[in-house]
N, C-alpha and C positions, 0 to 999 in steps of 0.2 A: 728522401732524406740523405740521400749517399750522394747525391751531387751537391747539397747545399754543403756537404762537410769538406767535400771536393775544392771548393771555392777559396781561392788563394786569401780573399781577405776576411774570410772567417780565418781561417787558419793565421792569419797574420793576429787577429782579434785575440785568439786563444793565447798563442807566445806572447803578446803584450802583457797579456791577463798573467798571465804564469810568470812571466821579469817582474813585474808591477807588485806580482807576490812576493817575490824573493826579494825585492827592495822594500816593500813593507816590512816585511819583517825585521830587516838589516835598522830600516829607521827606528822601528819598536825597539827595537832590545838595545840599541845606543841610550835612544831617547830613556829610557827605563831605567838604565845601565847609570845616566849622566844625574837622572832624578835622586836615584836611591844612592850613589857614592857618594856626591855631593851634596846632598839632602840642600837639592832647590827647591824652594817655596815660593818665590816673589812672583809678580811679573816678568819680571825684567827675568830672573834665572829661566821658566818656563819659555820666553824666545829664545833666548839663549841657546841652550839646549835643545829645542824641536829644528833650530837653524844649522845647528851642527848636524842632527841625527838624519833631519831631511836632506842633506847634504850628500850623507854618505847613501843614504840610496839611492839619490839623482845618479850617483857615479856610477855604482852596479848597473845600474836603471839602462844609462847609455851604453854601456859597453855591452850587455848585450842581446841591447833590441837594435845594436847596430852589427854586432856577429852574429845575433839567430834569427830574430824580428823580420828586420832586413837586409838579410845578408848582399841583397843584389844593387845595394844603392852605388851611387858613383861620386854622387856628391864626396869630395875633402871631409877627412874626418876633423878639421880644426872648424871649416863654416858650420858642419853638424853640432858639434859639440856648443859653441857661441848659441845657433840657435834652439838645443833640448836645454841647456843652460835657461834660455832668456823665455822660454816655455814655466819651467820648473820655478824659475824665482818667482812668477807669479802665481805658481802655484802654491808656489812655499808661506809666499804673502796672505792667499788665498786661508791654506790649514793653519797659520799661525793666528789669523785672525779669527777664526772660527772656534780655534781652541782657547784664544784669554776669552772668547766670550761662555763659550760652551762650559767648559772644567766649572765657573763655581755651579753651574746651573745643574751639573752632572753629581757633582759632590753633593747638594742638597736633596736631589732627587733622588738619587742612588748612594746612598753614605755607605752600604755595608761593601763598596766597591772602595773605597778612600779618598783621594783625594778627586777623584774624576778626569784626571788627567790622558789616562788611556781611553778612557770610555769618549772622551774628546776627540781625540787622536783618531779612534775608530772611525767614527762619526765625521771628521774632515775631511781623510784619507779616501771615503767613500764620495763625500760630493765633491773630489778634485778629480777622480781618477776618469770620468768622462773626459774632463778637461782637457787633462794630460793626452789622452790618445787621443782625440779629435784633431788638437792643432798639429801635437808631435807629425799624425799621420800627413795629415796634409800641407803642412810648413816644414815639417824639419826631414822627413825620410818623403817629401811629394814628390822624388826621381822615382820613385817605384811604383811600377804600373798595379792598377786596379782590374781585377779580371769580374 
């Protein structure tokens, strides 16, 4: 067990897992933040909104799974950022689409929760975040070797 924890890209897997949380969160509580001030209902305000808040964790996101993640890459931090950008916006496309479908489906199934927005939100956040590491790893940070 002590050398599989030894293993650079578990350990890279963990700090992914750990930024991916702290941008999760950053997204939730905008996302939450943008719901409940502006009291968005539509479609149109739920992208809106999930566009903004997935936004500002893409940002936390890069900065630093590119300071802690992988701090040993060489790649230019402007090619990096273009392609955790061009990663993210499909992924953004990915949880936005998943949540105008999911939210009414969530709200009927679970009403004592509200509108089902968050419960949406979960539930995307979770089938992108493979997404997210798998290409991030091998497209955007693939200067950093695999042990």
């Amino acid at each position: 067990m002590k050398k599989y924890l030894e293993n650079e890209e578990v350990k890279r897997i963990f700090k992914f897992a750990v930024v991916g949380l702290s941008g999760t969160a950053i997204d939730f509580a905008v996302l939450a933040f943008l719901i409940d001030y502006f009291a968005l209902v539509t479609k149109t305000d739920l992208i809106i909104a999930n566009s903004i808040s997935y936004s500002t964790g893409i940002i936390n996101n890069f900065y630093w799974n590119r300071r802690w993640t992988f701090p040993e890459t060489k790649h230019s931090i402007g090619k990096q950022f273009v392609q955790y950008a061009s990663v993210n916006l499909m992924g953004l496309v990915l949880d936005t689409g998943i949540m105008v479908v999911m939210t009414p489906v969530f709200a009927k199934l679970l009403p004592q929760f509200g509108s089902g927005v968050l419960i949406a939100k979960t539930f995307s956040t979770g089938c992108i975040a493979v997404w997210n590491f798998i290409v991030n790893r091998y497209w955007t940070f693939n200067d950093v070797g695999a042990e």
